[in-house]
C-alpha positions, 0 to 999 in steps of 0.5 A, a space after each residue: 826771155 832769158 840770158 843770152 836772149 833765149 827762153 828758159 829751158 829745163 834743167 832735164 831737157 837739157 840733161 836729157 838731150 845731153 845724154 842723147 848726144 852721149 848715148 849716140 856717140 857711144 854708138 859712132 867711131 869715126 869722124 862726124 857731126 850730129 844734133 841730138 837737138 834736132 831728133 829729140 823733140 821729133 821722137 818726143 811728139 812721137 811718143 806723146 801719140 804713140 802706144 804700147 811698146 812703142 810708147 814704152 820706147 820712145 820715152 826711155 830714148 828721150 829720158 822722159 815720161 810719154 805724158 809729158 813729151 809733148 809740152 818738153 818738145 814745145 818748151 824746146 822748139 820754142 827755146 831753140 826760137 828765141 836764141 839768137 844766131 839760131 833759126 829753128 823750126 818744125 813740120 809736118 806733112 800728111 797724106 790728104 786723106 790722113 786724119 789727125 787726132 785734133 789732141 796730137 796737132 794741137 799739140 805741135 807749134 803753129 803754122 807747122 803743117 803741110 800737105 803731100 799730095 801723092 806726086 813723088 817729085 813735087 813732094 820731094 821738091 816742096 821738102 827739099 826746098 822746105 830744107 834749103 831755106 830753113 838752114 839758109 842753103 847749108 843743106 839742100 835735101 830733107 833727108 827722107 825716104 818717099 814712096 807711095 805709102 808715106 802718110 806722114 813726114 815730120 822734120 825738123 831743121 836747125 841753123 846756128 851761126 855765131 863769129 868769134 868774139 876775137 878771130 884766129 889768125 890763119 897759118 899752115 900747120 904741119 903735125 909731127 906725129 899722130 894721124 895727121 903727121 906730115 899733113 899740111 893743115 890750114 891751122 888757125 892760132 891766137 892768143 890770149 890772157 885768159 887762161 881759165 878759157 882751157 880746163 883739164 878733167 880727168 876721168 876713169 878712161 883718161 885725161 881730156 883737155 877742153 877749150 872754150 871758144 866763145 861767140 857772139 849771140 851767146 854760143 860758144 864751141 868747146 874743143 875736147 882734145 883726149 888721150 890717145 887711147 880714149 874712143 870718141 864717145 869717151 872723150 864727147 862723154 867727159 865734154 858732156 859732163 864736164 858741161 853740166 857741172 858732172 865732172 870737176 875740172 882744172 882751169 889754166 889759172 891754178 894748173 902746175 907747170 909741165 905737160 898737164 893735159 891732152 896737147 896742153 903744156 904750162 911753162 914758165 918762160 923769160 922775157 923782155 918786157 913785163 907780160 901777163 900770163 898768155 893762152 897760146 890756141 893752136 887747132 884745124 880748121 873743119 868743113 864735114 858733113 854727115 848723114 846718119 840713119 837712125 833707123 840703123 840704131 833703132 834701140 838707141 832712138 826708141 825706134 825698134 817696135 815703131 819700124 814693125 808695119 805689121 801693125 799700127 803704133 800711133 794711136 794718139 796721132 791717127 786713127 789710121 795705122 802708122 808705122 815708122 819707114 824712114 828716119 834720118 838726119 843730115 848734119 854740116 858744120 864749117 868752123 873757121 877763123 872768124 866763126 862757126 856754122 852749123 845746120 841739121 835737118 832731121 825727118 821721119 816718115 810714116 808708113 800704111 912764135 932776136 935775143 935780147 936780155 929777157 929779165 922778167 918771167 911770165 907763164 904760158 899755157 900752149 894748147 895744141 889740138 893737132 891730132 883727132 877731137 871732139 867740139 860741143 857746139 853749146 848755148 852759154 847760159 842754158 847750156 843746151 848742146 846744139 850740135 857736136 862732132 868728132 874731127 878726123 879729116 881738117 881742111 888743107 892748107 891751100 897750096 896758093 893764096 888766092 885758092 886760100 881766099 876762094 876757098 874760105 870766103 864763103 865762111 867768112 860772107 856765112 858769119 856775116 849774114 
């Protein structure tokens, strides 16, 4: 057992499903949420029975060698596991008259393995209720593809729920320039005297502001606040390198005074009493949901050889020739003013702010993520990406006070189960 109450994980599967979470936003432009967490260890058991071009695909997709897929995916599963304030799972299911390789399922974590029995509704209801209780009813449908010729379905789903070591406050924010211009925002701002929770990096594409917002349970979500001109995958890109020590960063201690970032300024202001430097946080609240087909990326997943039904791709799975239908995953993420909660189902089937005399100086870092941004939602010690997104569509402020307390209950009764 490691820090944080996780299992160790490595140093290069950590690295390789940041990268997927990379690579994958390389490919998306508009607002999301992802987990590359959550495909990765499916299309590492993949590839451990795949073969030929298959095989050759999947292994360059999850950044490791075929021959060692399989016990990287059982050493995450089972990091992902001990974690606290994260549930994780795996399962499968096959046709009845499917045999299995007795190497491939012995291979996956116990207890993992179900049967389809053909009926369309009673599979699709078994699964869909597989999904609701293994991410605690954030997402009520495995997001898979059933016909008659499924043989197999292998999914996995991930919940992760952390509060906020010191909550927000919530207050309407209203932007004044940018895409949410003249939106009245429900904002969530505190403060703090630790500066060194803000960092800037600076990369060939432009500057990137990130703000760590710790967790209990030892998961944090880091905001990533870009230039205006940097793409998604640019800004999630320096978040991922600035994460696994790749790319240096300034922290608000040694920042100089002016406008030194992405919505991010340092001045230096009188006031009355003596005060410590003081980290002002101002961002949105966000409630998304996404649904993404991996199969529209097939090269970015290692999928493009294992869609052809032409012919069997599995080998090491199955006698029976398999071929890859359905590939998909559903993905939410709510963050509010007491905390964080995210889930992820993945499957893949098978186929046949007074006046008086200031005398003292202090310093002030403001720090405003009013305008679209990314967040890494990150295990502390391992520093594993659990899930991430893009934000371009922030809850509204509620018009009335009792709508604002209906409307954000359920987040505040989710961090506290």
């Amino acid at each position: 057992m490691g820090p944080g109450g996780g299992m160790r994980v490595t140093r290069a599967t950590v690295e390789a499903v940041a990268g997927l979470t990379a690579r994958w936003f390389g490919a998306v432009e508009d607002g999301t949420v992802l987990s590359a967490v959550g495909v990765w260890p499916l299309l590492a058991f993949l590839a451990d029975g795949a073969g030929g071009a298959a095989r050759a695909e999947l292994a360059e997709a999850i950044g490791l060698p075929a021959d060692r897929a399989a016990p990287a995916a059982r050493e995450l599963l089972e990091a992902l596991r001990a974690m606290r304030g994260l549930d994780a799972a795996l399962g499968l299911w096959t046709d009845r008259t499917l045999e299995l390789r007795a190497a491939w399922e012995s291979g996956l974590p116990a207890d993992t393995h179900g049967v389809l029995t053909g009926d369309l509704d009673t599979d699709r209801g078994a699964l869909d209720a597989w999904a609701r209780k293994r991410t605690g009813g954030l997402l009520d449908r495995m997001p898979v593809a059933l016909t008659q010729d499924t043989e197999l379905v292998l999914a996995s789903a991930l919940a992760l729920r952390t509060e906020w070591l010191r909550p927000f406050e919530e207050r309407p924010v209203t932007p004044e320039q940018g895409p949410w211009r003249d939106r009245t925002l429900l904002g969530l701002r505190r403060e703090t005297s630790l500066l060194d929770r803000v960092a800037v990096a600076d990369t060939p594409e432009g500057s990137v502001t990130e703000l760590r917002v710790l967790g209990t349970d030892g998961l944090d979500v880091r905001l990533l606040l870009g230039e205006e001109r940097m793409t998604p995958a640019a800004v999630l890109r320096a978040g991922v390198d600035v994460l696994l020590g790749r790319l240096p960063s300034v922290n608000g201690t040694r920042l100089p005074f002016g406008d030194v970032g992405p919505g991010l300024r340092v001045r230096r202001e009188r006031c009355v009493n003596p005060r410590p430097p003081t980290l002002e946080v101002t961002t949105v609240a966000y409630d998304m949901t996404a649904h993404h087909d991996l199969l529209a990326r097939h090269r970015l997943f290692g999928l493009t050889a294992a869609r052809d039904s032409a012919r069997g791709h599995f080998p090491g799975i199955s006698g029976s020739p398999l071929a890859i239908g359905s590939a998909e995953q559903s993905a939410t993420a709510r963050f509010g003013a007491l905390g964080f909660r995210a889930a992820a189902v993945t499957a893949v089937g098978a186929v046949a702010v007074g006046m008086p005399e200031r005398r003292y100086l202090t310093t002030t870092v403001e720090a405003a993520f009013d305008r679209p941004f990314g967040f890494l939602a990150v295990h502390r010690t391992s520093r594993l990406v659990l899930a991430a997104g893009w934000v371009t569509d922030p809850v509204p402020h509620p018009e009335y006070e009792d709508e604002h307390e209906e409307e954000w209950a359920h987040i505040a009764d989710a961090t506290h189960t």
